[in-house]
Phi, psi and omega in degrees: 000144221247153199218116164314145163310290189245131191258119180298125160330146148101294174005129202209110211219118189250151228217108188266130161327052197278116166314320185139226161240140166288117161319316174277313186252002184058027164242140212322159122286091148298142187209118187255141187224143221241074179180181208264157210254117171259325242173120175215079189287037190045072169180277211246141169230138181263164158204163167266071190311128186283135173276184208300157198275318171272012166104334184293004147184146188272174146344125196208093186284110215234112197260149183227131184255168179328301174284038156225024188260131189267282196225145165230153162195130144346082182248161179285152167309140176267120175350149168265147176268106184276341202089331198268145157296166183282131173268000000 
């Protein structure tokens, strides 16, 4: 994938993965990751891994280097949780 020069701070993106080969069945792995872009020198992004939507793992900052990045994109902010049900 051909990888922007420049990643905006703040951004907020989500950054698909390669893992590796699955042992068991020998096809690639991925793992996609959710958060705001502190850093991006063309080699290493830094982020801010956003935490779990039901709270079960937290906010966390998480470096990717370059040559395992697959796929990036833009994404929108996720709605705020007001307490209130939807009317």
């Amino acid at each position: 994938m051909n990888l922007p020069e420049r990643i905006p701070v703040g951004a907020r993106i989500v950054v698909r993965c390669t893992i590796g080969i699955d042992e068991r069945d020998g096809r690639e792995k991925y793992r996609d990751i959710v958060g705001h872009v502190l850093e991006w020198d063309g080699r290493t992004l830094t982020m801010l891994r956003d935490e779990s939507a039901n709270g079960s793992r937290p906010a966390e900052v998480t470096t990717i280097r370059s040559q395992t990045i697959v796929r990036l994109k833009p994404i929108p902010e996720r709605p705020k949780f007001t307490g209130r049900p939807m009317q």
